[in-house]
VONULUM-74876 format. One record per residue (C-alpha): residue number from 1; residue in one letter; x, y, z. Coordinates in steps of 0.05 Angstrom, whole numbers, plus 5000, padded with zeros to 4 digits. Layout:
VONULUM-74876
(r NUM,'a',(X,Y,Z)),
...
END
This chain:
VONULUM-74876
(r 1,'x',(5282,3489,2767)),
(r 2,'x',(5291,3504,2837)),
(r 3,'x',(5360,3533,2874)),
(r 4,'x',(5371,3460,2905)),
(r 5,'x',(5372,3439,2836)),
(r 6,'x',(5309,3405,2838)),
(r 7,'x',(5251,3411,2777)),
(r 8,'x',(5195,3464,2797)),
(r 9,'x',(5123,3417,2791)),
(r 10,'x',(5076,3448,2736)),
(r 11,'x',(4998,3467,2755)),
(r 12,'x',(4949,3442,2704)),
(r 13,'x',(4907,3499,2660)),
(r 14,'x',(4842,3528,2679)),
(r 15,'x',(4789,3521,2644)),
(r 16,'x',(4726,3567,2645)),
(r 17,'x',(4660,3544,2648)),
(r 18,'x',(4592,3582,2632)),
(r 19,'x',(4540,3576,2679)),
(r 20,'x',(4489,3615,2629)),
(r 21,'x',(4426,3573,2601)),
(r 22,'x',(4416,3575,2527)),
(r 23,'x',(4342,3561,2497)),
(r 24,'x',(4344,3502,2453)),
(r 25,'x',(4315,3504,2384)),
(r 26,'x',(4269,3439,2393)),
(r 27,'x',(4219,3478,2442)),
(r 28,'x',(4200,3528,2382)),
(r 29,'x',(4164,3467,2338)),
(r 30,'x',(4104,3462,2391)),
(r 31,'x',(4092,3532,2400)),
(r 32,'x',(4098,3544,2329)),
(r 33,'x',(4047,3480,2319)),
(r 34,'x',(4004,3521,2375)),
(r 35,'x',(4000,3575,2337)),
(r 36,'x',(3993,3543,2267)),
(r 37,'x',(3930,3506,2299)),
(r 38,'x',(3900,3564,2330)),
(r 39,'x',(3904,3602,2267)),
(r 40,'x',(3873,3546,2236)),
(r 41,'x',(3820,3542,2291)),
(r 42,'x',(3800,3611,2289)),
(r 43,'x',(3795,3607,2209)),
(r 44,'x',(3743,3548,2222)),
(r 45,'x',(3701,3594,2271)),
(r 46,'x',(3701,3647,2226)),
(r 47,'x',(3692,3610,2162)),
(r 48,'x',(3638,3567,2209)),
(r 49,'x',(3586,3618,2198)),
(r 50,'x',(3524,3626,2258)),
(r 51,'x',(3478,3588,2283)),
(r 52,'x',(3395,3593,2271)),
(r 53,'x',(3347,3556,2297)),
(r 54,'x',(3289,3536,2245)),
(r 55,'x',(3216,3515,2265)),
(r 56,'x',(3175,3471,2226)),
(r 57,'x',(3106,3443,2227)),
(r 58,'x',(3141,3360,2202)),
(r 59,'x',(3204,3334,2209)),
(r 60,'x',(3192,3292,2147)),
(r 61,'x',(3257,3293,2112)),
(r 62,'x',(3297,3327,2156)),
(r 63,'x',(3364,3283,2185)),
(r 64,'x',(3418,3322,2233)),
(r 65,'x',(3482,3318,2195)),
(r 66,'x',(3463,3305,2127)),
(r 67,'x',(3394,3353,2116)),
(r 68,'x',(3434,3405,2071)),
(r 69,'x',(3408,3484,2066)),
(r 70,'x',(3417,3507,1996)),
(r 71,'x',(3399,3572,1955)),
(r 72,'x',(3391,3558,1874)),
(r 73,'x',(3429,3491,1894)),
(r 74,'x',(3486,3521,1927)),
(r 75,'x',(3502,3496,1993)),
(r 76,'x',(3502,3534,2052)),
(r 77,'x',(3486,3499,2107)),
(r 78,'x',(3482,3444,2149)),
(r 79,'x',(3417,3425,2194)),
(r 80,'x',(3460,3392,2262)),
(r 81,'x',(3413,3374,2301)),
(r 82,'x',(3326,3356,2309)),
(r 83,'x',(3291,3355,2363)),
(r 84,'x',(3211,3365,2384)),
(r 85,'x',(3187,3432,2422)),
(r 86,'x',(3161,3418,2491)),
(r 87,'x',(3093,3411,2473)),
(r 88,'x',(3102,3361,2417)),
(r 89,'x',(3075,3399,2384)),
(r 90,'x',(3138,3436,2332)),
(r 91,'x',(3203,3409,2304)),
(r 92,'x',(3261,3447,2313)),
(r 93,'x',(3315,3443,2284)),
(r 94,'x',(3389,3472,2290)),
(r 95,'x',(3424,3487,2236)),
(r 96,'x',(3494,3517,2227)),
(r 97,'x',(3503,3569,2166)),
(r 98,'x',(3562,3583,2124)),
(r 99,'x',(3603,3650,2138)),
(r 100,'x',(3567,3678,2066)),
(r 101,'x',(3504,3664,2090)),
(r 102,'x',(3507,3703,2158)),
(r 103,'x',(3488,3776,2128)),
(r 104,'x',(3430,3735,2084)),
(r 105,'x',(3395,3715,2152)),
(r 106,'x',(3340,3776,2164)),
(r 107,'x',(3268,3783,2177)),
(r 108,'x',(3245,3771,2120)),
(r 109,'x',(3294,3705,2098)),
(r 110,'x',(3241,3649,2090)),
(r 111,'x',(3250,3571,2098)),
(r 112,'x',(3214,3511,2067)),
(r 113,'x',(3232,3432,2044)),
(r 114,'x',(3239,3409,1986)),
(r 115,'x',(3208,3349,1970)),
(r 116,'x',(3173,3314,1910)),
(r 117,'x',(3100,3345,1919)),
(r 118,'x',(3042,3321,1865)),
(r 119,'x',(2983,3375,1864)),
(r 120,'x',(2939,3397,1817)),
(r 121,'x',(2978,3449,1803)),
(r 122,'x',(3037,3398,1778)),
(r 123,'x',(3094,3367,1793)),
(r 124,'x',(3153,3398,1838)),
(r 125,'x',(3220,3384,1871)),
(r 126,'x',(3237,3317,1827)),
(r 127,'x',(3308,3329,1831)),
(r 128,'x',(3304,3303,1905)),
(r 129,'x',(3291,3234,1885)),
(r 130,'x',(3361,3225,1876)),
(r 131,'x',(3399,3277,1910)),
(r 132,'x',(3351,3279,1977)),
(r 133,'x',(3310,3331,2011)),
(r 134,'x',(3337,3389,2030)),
(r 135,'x',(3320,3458,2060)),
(r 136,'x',(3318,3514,2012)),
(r 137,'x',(3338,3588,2032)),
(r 138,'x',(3310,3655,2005)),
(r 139,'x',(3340,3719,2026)),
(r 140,'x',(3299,3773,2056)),
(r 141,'x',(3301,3847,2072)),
(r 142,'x',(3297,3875,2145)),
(r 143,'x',(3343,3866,2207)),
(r 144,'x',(3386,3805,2229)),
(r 145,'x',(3350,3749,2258)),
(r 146,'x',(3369,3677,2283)),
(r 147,'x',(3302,3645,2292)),
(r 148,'x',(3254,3632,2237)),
(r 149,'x',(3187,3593,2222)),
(r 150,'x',(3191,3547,2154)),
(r 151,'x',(3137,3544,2104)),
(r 152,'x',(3084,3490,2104)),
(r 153,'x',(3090,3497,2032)),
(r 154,'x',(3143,3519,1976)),
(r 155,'x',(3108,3595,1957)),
(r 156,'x',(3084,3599,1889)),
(r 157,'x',(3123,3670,1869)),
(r 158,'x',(3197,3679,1894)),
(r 159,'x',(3219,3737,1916)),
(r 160,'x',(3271,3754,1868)),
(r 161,'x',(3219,3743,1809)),
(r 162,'x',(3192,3828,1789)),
(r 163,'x',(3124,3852,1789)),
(r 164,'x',(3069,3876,1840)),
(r 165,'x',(3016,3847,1887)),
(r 166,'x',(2952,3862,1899)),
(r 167,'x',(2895,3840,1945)),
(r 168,'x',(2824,3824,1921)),
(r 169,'x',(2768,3833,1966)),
(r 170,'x',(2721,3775,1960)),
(r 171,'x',(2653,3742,1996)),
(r 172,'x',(2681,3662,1993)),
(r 173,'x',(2742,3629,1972)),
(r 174,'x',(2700,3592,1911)),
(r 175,'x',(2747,3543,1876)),
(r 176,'x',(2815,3580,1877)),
(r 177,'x',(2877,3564,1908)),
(r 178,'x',(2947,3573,1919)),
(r 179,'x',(2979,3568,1848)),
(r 180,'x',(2912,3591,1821)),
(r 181,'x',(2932,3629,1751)),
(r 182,'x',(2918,3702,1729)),
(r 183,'x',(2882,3716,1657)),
(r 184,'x',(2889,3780,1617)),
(r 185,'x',(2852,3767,1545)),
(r 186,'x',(2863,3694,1555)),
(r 187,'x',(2946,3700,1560)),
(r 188,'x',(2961,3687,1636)),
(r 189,'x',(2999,3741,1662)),
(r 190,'x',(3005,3723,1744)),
(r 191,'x',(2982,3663,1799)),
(r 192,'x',(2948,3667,1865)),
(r 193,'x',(2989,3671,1923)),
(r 194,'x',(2946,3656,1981)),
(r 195,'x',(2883,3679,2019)),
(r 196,'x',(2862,3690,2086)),
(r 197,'x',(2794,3710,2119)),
(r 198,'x',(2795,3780,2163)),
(r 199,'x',(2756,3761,2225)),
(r 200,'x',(2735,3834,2225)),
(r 201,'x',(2690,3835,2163)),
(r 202,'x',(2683,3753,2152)),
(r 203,'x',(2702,3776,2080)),
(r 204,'x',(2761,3729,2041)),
(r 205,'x',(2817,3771,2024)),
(r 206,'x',(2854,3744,1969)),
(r 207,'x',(2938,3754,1938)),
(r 208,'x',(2949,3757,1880)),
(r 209,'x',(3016,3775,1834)),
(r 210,'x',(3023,3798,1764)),
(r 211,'x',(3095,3790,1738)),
(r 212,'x',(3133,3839,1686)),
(r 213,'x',(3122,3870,1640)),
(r 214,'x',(3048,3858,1654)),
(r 215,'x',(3035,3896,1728)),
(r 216,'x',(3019,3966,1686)),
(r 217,'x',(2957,3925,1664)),
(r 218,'x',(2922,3938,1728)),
(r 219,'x',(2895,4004,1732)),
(r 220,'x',(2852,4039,1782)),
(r 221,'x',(2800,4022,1737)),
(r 222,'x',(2818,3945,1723)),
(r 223,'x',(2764,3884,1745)),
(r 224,'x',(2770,3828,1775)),
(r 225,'x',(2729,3766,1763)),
(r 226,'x',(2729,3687,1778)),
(r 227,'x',(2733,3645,1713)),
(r 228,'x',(2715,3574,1745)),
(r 229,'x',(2737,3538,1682)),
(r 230,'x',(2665,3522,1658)),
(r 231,'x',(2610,3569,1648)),
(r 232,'x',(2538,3555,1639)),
(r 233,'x',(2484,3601,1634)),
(r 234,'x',(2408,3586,1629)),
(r 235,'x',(2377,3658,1628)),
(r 236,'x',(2340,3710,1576)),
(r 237,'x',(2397,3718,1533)),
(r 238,'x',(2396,3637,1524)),
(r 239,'x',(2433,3589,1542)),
(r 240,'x',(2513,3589,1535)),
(r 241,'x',(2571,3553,1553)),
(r 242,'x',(2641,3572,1564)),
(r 243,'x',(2705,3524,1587)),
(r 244,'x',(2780,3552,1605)),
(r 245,'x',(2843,3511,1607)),
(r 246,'x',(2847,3451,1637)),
(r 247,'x',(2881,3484,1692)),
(r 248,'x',(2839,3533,1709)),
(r 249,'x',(2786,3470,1711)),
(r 250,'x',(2830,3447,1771)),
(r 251,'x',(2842,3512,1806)),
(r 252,'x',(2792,3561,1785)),
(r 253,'x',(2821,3622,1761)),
(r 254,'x',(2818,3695,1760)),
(r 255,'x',(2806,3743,1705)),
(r 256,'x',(2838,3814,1696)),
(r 257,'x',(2802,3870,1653)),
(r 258,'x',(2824,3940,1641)),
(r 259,'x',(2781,3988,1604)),
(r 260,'x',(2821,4028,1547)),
(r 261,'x',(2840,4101,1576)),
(r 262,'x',(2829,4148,1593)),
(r 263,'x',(2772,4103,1634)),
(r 264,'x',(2835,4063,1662)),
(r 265,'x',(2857,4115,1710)),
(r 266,'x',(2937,4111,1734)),
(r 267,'x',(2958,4056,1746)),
(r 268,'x',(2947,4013,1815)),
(r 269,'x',(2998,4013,1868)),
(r 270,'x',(3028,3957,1905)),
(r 271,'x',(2986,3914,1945)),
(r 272,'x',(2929,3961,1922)),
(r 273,'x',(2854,3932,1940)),
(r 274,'x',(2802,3912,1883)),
(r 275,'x',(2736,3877,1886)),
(r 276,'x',(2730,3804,1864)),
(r 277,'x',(2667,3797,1823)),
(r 278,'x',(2631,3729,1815)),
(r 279,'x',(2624,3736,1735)),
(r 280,'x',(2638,3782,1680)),
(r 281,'x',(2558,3804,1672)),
(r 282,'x',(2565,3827,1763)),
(r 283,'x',(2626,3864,1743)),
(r 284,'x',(2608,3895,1676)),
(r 285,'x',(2545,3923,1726)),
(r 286,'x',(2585,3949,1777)),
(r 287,'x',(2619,3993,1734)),
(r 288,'x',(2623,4070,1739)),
(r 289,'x',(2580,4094,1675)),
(r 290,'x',(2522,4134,1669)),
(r 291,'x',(2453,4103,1684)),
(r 292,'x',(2382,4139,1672)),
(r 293,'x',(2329,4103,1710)),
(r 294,'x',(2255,4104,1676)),
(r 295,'x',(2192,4077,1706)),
(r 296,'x',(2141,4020,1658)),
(r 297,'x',(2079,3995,1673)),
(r 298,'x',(2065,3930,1628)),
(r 299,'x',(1985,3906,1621)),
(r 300,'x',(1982,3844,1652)),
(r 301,'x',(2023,3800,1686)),
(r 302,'x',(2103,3804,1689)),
(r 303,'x',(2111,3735,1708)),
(r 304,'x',(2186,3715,1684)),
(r 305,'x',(2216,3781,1693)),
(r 306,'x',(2269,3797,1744)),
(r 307,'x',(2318,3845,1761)),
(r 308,'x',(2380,3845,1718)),
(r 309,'x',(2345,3820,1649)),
(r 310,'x',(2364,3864,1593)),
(r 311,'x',(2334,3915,1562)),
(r 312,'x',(2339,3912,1483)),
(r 313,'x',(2333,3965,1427)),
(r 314,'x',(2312,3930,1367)),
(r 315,'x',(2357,3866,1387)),
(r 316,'x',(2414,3902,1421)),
(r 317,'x',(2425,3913,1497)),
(r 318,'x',(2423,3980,1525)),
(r 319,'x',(2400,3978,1588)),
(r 320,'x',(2382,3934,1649)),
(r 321,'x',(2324,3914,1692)),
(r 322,'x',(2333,3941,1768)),
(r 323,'x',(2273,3931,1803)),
(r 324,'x',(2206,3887,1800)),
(r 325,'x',(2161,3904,1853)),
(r 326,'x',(2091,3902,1866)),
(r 327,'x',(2051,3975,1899)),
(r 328,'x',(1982,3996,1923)),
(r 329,'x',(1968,4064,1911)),
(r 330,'x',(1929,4092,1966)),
(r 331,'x',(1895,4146,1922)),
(r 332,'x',(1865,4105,1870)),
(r 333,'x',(1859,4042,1909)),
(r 334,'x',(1894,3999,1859)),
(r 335,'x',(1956,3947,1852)),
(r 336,'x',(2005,3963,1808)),
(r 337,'x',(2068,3934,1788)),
(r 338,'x',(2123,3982,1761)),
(r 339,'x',(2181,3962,1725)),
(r 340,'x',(2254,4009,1740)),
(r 341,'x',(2303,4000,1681)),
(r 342,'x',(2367,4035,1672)),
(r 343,'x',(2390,4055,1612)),
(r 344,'x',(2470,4053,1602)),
(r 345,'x',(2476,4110,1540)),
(r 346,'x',(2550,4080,1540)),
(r 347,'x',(2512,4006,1521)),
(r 348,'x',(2497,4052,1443)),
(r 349,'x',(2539,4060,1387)),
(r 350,'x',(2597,4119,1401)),
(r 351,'x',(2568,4167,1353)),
(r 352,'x',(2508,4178,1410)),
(r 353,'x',(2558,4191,1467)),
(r 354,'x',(2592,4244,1457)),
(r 355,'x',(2544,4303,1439)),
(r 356,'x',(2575,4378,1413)),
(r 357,'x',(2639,4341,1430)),
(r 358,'x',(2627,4337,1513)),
(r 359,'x',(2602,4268,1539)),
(r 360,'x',(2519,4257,1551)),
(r 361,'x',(2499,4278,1617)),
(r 362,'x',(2424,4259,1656)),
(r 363,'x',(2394,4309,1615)),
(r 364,'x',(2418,4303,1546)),
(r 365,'x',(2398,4229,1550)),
(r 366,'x',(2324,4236,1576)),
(r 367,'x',(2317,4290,1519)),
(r 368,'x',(2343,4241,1462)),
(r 369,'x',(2295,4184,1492)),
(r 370,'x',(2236,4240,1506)),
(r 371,'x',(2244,4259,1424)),
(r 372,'x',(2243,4176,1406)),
(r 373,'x',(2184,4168,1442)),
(r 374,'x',(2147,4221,1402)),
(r 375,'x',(2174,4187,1343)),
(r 376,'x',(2133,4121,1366)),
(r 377,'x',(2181,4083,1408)),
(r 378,'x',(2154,4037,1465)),
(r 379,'x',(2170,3977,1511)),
(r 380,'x',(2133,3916,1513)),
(r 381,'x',(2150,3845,1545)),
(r 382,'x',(2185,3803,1504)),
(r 383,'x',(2204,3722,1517)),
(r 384,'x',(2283,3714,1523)),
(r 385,'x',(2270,3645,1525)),
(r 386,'x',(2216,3599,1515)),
(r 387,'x',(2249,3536,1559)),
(r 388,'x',(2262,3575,1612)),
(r 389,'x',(2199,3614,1610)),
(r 390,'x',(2246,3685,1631)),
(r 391,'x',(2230,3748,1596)),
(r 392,'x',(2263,3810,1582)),
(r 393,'x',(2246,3887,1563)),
(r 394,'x',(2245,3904,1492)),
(r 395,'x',(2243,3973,1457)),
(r 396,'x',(2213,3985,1384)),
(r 397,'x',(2177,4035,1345)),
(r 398,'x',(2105,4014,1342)),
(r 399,'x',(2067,4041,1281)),
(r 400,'x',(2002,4066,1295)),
(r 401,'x',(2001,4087,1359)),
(r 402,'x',(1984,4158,1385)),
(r 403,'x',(2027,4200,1396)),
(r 404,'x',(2058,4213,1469)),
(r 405,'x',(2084,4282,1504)),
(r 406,'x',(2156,4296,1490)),
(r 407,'x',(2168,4320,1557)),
(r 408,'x',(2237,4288,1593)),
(r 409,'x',(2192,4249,1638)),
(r 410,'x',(2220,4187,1681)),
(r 411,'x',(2157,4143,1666)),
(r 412,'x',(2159,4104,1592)),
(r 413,'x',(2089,4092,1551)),
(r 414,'x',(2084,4008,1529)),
(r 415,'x',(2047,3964,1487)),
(r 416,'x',(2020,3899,1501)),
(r 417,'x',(2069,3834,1491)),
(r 418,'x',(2068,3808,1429)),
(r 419,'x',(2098,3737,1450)),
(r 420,'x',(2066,3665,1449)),
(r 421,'x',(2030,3678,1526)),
(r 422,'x',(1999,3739,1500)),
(r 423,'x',(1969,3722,1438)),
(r 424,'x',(1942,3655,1468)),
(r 425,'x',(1907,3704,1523)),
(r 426,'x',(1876,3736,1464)),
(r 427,'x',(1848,3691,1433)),
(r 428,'x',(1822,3654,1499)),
(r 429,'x',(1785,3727,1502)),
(r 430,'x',(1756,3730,1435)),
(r 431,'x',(1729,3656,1447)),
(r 432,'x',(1708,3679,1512)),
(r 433,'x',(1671,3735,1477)),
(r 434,'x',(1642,3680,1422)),
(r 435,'x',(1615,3638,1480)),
(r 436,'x',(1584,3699,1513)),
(r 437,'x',(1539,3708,1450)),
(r 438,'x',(1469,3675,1466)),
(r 439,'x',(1470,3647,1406)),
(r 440,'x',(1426,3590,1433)),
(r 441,'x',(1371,3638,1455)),
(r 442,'x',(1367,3674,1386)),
(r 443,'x',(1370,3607,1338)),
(r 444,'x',(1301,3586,1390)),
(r 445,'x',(1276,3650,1379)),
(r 446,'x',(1286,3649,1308)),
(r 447,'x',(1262,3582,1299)),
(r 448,'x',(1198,3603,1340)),
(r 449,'x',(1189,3659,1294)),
(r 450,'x',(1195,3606,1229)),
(r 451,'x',(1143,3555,1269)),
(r 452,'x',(1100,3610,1283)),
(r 453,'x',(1087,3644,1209)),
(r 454,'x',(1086,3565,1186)),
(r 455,'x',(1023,3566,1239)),
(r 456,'x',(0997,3631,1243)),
(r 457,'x',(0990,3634,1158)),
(r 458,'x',(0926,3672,1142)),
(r 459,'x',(0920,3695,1221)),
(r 460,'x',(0910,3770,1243)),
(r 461,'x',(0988,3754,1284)),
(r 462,'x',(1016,3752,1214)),
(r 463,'x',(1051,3822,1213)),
(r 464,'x',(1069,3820,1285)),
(r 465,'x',(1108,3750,1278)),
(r 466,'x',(1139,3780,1208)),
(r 467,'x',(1169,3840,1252)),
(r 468,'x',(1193,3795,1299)),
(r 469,'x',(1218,3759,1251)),
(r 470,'x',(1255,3815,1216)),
(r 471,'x',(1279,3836,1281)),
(r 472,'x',(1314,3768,1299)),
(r 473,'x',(1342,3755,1223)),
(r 474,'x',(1373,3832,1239)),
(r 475,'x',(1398,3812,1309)),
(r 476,'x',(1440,3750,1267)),
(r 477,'x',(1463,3787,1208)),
(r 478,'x',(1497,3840,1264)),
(r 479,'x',(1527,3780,1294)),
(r 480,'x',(1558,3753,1233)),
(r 481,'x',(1592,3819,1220)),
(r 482,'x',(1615,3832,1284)),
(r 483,'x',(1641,3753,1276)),
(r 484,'x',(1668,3765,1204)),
(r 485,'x',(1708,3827,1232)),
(r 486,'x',(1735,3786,1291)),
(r 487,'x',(1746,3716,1248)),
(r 488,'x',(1805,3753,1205)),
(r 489,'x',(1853,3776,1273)),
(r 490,'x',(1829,3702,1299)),
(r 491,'x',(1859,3668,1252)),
(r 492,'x',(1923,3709,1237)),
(r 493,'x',(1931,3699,1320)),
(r 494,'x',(1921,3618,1307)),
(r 495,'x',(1971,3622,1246)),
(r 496,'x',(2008,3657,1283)),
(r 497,'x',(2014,3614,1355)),
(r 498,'x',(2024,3562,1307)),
(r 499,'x',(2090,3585,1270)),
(r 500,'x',(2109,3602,1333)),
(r 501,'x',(2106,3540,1367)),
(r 502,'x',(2130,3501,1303)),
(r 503,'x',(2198,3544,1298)),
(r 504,'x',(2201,3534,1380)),
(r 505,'x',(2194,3456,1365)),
(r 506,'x',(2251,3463,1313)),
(r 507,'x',(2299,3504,1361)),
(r 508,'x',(2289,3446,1424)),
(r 509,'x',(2297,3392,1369)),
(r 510,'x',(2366,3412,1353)),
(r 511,'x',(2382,3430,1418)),
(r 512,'x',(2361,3359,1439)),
(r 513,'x',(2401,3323,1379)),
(r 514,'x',(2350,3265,1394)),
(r 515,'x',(2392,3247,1447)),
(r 516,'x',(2377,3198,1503)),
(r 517,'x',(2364,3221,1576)),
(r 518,'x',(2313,3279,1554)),
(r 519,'x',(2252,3234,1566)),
(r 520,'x',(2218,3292,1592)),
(r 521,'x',(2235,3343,1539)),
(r 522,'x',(2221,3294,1486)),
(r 523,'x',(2157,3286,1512)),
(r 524,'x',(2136,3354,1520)),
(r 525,'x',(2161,3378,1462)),
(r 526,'x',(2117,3318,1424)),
(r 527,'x',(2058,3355,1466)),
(r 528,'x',(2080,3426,1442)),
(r 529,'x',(2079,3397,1361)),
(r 530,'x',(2011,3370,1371)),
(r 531,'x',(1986,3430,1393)),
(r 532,'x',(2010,3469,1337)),
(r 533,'x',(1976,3409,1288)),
(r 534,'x',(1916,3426,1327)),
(r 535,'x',(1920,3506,1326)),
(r 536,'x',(1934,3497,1244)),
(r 537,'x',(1873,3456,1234)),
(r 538,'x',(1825,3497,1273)),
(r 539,'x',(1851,3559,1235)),
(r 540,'x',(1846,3529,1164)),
(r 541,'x',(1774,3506,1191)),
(r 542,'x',(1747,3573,1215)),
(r 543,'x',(1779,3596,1148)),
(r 544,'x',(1736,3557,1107)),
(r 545,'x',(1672,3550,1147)),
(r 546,'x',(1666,3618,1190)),
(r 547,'x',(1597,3599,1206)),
(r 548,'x',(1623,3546,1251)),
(r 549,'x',(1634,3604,1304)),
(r 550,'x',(1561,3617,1305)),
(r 551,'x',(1532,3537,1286)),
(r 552,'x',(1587,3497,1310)),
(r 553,'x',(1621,3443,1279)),
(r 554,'x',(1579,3406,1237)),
(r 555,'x',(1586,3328,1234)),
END
């Protein structure tokens, strides 16, 4: 209270008052969402994977969005988008890979659809029916890349399957193709992969891959050779015919050969270079063996021989023809036509190769064939087949004939052919020789002789028409002689032809089976048995009447 007794007035309390800002708690949740989402955002991009571009020939089956890029059915991409290059002329597509995928995508990554394909090869990609085409992926080597080129067509080997390629050097394609299969003894052991022709050469170069364990089959000294799936042969050794799988009908096929060691040589590096032969006989020639050439000159013609018939030794093949020619030598004036044969020692048994334990050289071999001729052995012709009228070269030891020098000379004594064209020459020439007799002239003169000693009886002529009498009835008893010593090979020729031609006329009938569409062969075969009837008859004739040579046949 105050002195004049009044009550002092109270002052109400202060009160103090902040004036700092405090953050509020409810502004966190975005920038906490902000980060949450870009976290999540940059996980996406990374887990996004790149982006390639693929180029392909078709966009048959290819949809942006849904087209899916797998690897042994394992998604791992996406095609987004399709479009056509400038020109029309490509499709190409964008696709977006997985985050996996990304160190997968080199040079040597390839790309190809999936689709249900039907080839002769088979059946493929069925699976898409239901679940849809899609793009399949197979990794490569080499450095990162972003744009590739698809496949027209899935390739036949992948790359993750072992073994080596190689490349076979051939003239024309022929029937293989992609897919075509491999053949070692029959068991197939690797496919075709593709081909290509080198505009440098114009030669067909051809890929070819042998899986494990089977690529230390090809050696340096391995062969190559088509096998078309059917085989048929019309030639001196006969005829023959040879099928394959049905596949290898479709697509042709190739054969692999490898000689035992140590002919093999090491064996052939990757993507080494071998020659494709046509057939087995062209690359059983080109082989690397010994060879001895030798030089024949056959009497008479060689019509039916050519180059590559063989050359037999008592039924077996040891050799082959190189050469047929025909020569005028200058010196003598005169046509001849030689005959060059080579004789493969390797073709004979293996107890004749090897000689004091060291393999037959040039010389060993003319020496062995020098010391066989001594011993009688000779080449004539010989028919390798009758239809085809071919020939070939045959060796045998011919009794009877002189000796020969056993010098290691390059030129080979033969003999004249003993086949069905030869012995009907010789016999054309002994009835040649029969018709060249005047036997006309002296059957007048003898029956002049008879008229005149009926005529001249009692006349001073007497004696001189009895000489010439004597003279003429010598002049026919030489001739029957000479005809009695000719009659015997005559007729062992005729029996002979005729056997021949009889077993020949067998052989066609069962190759013909009397079947229908041979018109032809029927017919000439009916031809051929009538001539051996005709042969047989003549021969029992002259066999039983040789007088008919000098007389004729008598009605």
């Amino acid at each position: 209270m105050t002195d004049a007794g009044q009550p002092t007035p109270q002052h109400p309390p202060e009160v103090a008052v902040s004036t700092r800002r405090r953050l509020s708690f409810l502004w966190l949740l975005p920038l906490v969402a902000a980060l949450i989402a870009g976290w999540l955002g940059w996980r996406w991009l990374e887990d996004r994977g790149p982006q390639i571009v693929i180029t392909f020939q078709s966009g048959d089956g290819l949809e942006a969005g849904r087209t899916r890029i797998k690897h042994k059915n394992v998604d791992l991409g996406v095609i987004e988008s399709v479009r056509l290059s400038d020109d029309l002329s490509q499709v190409i597509a964008t696709a977006r890979m997985d985050r996996t995928a990304g160190r997968h995508l080199k040079e040597g990554t390839r790309f190809w659809v999936v689709a249900p394909r039907l080839s002769l090869g088979g059946v493929s990609g069925l699976s898409t029916v239901v679940s849809g085409t899609y793009v399949e992926m197979e990794p490569g080597g080499g450095e990162d890349r972003r744009e590739f080129d698809a496949l027209d067509e899935p390739p036949v080997i992948r790359a993750d399957v072992p073994g080596r390629s190689f490349s076979l050097k051939a003239e024309q394609l022929g029937s293989l193709a992609q897919g075509s299969p491999v053949y070692f003894r029959g068991v197939q052991v690797g496919e075709v992969m593709g081909y290509n022709l080198s505009p440098q050469d114009r030669t067909v170069s051809v890929s070819v891959f042998v899986r494990a364990p089977y690529e230390g089959l090809v050696r340096e000294g391995s062969r190559f050779w088509r096998s078309s799936g059917i085989q048929f042969t019309a030639g001196a050794e006969g005829l023959k015919f040879q099928t394959e799988s049905l596949k290898t009908l479709a697509l042709g096929g190739v054969v692999l050969e490898t000689p035992p060691d140590p002919e093999a040589g090491e064996q052939a590096k990757d993507w080494s270079t071998f020659t494709l032969y046509e057939d087995q006989a062209t690359a059983a020639a080109a082989r690397d063996r010994l060879r001895v050439r030798y030089r024949l000159e056959f009497p008479g013609s060689v019509q039916g021989l050519q180059a590559g018939a063989p050359v037999l030794m008592r039924g077996l093949t040891v050799g082959h023809v190189a050469a047929v020619r025909l020569e005028y030598d200058e010196a003598t004036q005169e046509l001849r036509i030689p005959v060059d044969i080579d004789f493969e020692p390797d073709l004979v048994a293996r107890t004749y190769s090897v000689v004091d334990g060291k393999p037959m050289d040039e010389a060993t071999v003319r020496k062995l064939i020098a010391t066989q001729v001594d011993k009688g052995l000779r080449a004539r012709l010989a028919s390798g087949n009758l239809l085809t009228g071919q020939k070939l070269v045959s060796f045998d030891y011919a009794p009877g004939v002189p000796p020969a020098p056993g010098s290691e000379r390059s030129e080979l004594p033969t003999v004249a052919s003993s086949d069905l064209d030869s012995i009907m020459a010789s016999a054309g020439v002994v009835m040649e020789k029969v018709s060249a007799l005047p036997l006309d002239a002296l059957i007048a003169d003898l029956r002049g002789t008879l008229q005149s000693v009926g005529g001249l009886a009692g006349s001073p002529d007497l004696a001189r028409s009895l000489a010439a009498l004597a003279k003429a009835l010598g002049s026919a008893d030489a001739l029957m002689r000479d005809a009695d010593r000719q009659l015997p090979d005559l007729v062992k020729s005729l029996r002979g032809v005729a056997t021949a031609a009889q077993g020949t006329l067998n052989s066609a009938n069962g190759l013909l089976g009397g079947g229908g569409g041979q018109a032809d062969l029927a017919g000439v075969m009916r031809q051929l048995n009538d001539a051996a009837r005709s042969f047989r008859v003549l021969a029992d004739y002259l066999e039983r009447h040789p007088e008919a040579l000098l007389r004729g046949k008598r009605p």
